[in-house]
Structures are given as structure tokens and as C-alpha cells.
DSSP file (Angstrom, degrees, kcal/mol; ACC not computed):
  #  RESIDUE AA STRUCTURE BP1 BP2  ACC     N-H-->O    O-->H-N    N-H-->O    O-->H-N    TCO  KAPPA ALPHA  PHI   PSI    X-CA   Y-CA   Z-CA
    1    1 A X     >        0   0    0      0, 0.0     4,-1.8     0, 0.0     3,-0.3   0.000 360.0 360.0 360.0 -43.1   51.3  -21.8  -24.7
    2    2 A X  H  >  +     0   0    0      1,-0.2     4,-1.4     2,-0.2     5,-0.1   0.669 360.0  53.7 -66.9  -6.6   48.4  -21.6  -22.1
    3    3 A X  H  > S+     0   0    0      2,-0.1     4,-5.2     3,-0.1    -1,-0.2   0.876 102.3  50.5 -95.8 -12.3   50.3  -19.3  -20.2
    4    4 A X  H  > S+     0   0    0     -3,-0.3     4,-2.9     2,-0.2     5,-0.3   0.982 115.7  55.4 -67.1 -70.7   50.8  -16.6  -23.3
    5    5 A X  H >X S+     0   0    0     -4,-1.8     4,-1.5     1,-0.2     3,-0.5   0.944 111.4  38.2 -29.0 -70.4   46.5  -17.2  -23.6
    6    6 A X  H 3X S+     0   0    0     -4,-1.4     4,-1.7     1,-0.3     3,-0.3   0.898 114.8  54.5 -83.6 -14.2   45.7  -16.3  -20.1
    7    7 A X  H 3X S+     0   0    0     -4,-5.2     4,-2.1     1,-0.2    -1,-0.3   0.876 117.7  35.4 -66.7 -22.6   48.3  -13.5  -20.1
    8    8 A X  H <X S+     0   0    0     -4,-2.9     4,-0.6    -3,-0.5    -2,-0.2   0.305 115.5  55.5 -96.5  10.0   46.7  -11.8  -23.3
    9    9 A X  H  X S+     0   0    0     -4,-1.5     4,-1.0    -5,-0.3     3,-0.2   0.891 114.0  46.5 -98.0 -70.4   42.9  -12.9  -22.1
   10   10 A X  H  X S+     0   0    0     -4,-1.7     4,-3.7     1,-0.3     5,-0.5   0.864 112.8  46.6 -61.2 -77.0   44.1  -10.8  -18.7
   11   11 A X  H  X S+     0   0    0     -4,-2.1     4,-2.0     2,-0.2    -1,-0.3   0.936 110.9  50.0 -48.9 -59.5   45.4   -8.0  -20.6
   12   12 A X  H  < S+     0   0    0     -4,-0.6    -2,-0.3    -3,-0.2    -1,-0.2   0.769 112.9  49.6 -38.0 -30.5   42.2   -7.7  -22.9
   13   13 A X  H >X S+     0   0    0     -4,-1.0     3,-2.0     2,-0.1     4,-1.3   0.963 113.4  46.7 -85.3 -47.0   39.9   -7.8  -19.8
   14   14 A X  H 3X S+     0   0    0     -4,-3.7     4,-1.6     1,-0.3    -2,-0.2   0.731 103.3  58.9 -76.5  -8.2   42.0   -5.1  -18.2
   15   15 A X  H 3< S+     0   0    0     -4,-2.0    -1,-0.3    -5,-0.5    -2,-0.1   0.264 116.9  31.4-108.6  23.4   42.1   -3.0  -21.0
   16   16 A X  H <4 S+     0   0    0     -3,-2.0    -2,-0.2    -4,-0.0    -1,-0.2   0.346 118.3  58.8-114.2  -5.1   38.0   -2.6  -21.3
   17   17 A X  H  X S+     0   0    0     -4,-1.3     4,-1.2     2,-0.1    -3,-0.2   0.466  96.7  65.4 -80.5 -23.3   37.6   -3.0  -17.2
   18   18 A X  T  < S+     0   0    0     -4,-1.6     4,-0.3    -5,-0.3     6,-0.2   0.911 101.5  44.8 -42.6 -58.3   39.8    0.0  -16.6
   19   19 A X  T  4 S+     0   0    0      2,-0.1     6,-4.4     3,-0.1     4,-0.2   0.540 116.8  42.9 -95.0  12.8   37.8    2.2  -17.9
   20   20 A X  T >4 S+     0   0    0      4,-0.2     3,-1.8     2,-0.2     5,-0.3   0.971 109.3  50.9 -76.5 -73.9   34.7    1.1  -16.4
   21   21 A X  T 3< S+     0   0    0     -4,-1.2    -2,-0.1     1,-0.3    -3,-0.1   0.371 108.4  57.6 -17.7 -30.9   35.6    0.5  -13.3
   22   22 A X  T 3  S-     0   0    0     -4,-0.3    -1,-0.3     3,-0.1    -2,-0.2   0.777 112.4-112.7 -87.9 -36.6   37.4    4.5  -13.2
   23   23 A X  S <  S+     0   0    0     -3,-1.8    -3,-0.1     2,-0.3    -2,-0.1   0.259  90.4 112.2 145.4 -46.0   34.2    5.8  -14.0
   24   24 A X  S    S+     0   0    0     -6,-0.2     2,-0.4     1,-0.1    -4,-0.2   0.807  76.1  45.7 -72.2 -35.1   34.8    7.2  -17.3
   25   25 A X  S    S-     0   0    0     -6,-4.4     2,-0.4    -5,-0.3    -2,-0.3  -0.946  71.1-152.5-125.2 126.0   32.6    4.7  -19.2
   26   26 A X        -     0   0    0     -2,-0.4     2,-0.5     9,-0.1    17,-0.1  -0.640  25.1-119.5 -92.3 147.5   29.2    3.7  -18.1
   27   27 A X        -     0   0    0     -2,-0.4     9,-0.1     1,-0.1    -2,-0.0  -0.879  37.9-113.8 -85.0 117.8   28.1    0.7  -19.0
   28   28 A X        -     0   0    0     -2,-0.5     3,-0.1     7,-0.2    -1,-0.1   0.065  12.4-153.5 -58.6 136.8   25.0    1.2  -21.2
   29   29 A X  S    S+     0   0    0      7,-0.0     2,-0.3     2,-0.0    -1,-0.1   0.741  77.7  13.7 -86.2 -22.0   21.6    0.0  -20.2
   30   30 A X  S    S-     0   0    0      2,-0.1     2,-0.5     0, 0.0     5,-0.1  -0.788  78.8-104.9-135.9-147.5   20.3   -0.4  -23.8
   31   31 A X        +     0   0    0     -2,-0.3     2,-0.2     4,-0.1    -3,-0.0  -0.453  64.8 141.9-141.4  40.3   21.3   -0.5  -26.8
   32   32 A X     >  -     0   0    0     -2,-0.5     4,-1.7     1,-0.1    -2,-0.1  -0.445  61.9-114.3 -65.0 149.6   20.2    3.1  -27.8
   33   33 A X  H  > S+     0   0    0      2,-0.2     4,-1.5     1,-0.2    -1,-0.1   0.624 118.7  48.4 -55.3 -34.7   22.5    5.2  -30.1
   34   34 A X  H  > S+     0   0    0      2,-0.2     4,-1.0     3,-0.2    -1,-0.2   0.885 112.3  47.1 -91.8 -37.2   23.1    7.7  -27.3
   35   35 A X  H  > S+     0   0    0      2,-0.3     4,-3.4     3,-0.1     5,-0.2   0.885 117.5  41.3 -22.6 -71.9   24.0    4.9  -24.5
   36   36 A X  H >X S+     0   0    0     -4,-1.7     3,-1.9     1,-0.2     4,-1.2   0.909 114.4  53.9 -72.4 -79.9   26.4    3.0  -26.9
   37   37 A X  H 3X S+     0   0    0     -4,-1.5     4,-2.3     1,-0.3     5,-0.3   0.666 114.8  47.3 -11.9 -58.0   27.8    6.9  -28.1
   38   38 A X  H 3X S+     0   0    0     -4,-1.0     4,-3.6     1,-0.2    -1,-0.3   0.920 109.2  49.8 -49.1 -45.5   28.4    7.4  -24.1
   39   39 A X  H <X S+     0   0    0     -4,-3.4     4,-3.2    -3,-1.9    -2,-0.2   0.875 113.2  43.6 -62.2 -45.8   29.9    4.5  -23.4
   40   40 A X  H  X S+     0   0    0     -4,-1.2     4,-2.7     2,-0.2    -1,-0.2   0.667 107.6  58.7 -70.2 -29.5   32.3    4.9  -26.1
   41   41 A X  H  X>S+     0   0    0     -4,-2.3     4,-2.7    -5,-0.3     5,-0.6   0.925 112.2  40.4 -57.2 -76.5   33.0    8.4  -25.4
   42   42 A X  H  X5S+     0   0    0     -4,-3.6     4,-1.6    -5,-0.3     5,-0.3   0.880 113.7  56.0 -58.9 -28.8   34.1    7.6  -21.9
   43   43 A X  H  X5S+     0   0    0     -4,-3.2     4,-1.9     1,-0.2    -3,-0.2   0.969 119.0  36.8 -70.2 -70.9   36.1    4.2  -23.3
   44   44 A X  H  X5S+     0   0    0     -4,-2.7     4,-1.3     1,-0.2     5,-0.3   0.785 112.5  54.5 -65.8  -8.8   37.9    6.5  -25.6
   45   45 A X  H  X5S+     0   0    0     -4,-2.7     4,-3.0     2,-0.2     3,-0.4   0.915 107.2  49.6 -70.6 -49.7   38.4    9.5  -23.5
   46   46 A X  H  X<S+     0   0    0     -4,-1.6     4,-1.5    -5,-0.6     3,-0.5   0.949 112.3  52.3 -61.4 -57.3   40.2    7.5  -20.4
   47   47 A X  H  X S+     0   0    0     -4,-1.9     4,-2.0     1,-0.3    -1,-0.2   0.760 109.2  44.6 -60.3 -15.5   42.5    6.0  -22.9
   48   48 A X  H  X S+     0   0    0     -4,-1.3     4,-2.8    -3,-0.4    -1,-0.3   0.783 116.7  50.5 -90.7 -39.6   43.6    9.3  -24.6
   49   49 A X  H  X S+     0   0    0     -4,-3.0     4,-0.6    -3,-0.5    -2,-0.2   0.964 113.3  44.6 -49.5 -62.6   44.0   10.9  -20.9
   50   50 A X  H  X S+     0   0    0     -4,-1.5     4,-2.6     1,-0.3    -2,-0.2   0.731 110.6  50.5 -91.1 -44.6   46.0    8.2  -19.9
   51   51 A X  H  < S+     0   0    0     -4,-2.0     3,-0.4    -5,-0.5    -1,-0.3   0.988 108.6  59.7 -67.2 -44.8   48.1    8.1  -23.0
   52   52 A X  H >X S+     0   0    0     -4,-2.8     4,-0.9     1,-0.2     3,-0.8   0.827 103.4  49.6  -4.3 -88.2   48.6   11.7  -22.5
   53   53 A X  H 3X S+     0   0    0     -4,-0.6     4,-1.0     1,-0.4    -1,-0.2   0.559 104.9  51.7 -51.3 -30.7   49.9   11.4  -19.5
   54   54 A X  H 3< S+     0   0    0     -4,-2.6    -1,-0.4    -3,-0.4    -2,-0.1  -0.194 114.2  42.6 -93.5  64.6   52.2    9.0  -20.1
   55   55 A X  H <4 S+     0   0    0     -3,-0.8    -2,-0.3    -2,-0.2    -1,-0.2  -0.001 110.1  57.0-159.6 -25.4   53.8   10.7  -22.9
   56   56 A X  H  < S+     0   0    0     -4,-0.9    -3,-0.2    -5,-0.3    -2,-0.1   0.723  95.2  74.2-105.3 -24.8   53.6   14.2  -21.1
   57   57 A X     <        0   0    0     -4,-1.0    -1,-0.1     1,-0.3    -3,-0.1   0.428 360.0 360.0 -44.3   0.7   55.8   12.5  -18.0
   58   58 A X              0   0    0     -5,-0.1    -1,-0.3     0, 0.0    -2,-0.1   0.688 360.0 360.0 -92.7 360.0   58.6   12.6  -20.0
């Protein structure tokens, strides 16, 4: 059972560290509307490329 935990803790950090890490989503510096709005813009924008692209490989 601890290993099914640290594989889904792993996956949950990689799948908001992806799109940090790429670029796409700055991490906001405070907690303004337009900040959190960036960030969230860039979180969903890498995931919609990315699913793109794997969907368009085919």
C-alpha cells in the first residue's frame, strides 16, 4: 500500500511541476486576480498542447 501512495504522490507532483518547470506557468508572486489568472493560463495551456500532441501523433 505505501508503494501505490508514493507512486500517486509522484505522479501528482509531476503533473503541476511539469508545467512550471517548462516555463509555461509562472509561479505567482501574489495572490492578485491577474497572477493566479497567469498561472493558470500557462498550467492549462501546457496540458492542452501536450494532449494535442499526443493525440495528433497518431
Amino acid at each position: 500500500m505505501k508503494i501505490v501512495a508514493i507512486i500517486v504522490l509522484v505522479v501528482i507532483a509531476l503533473f503541476f511541476l511539469l508545467p512550471i518547470l517548462s516555463g509555461n506557468a509562472s509561479i505567482p508572486e501574489d495572490m492578485s486576480a491577474s497572477e493566479i489568472g497567469h498561472f493558470i493560463g500557462g498550467f492549462a495551456g501546457y496540458w492542452i498542447d501536450a494532449l494535442k500532441s499526443v493525440f495528433s501523433a497518431s
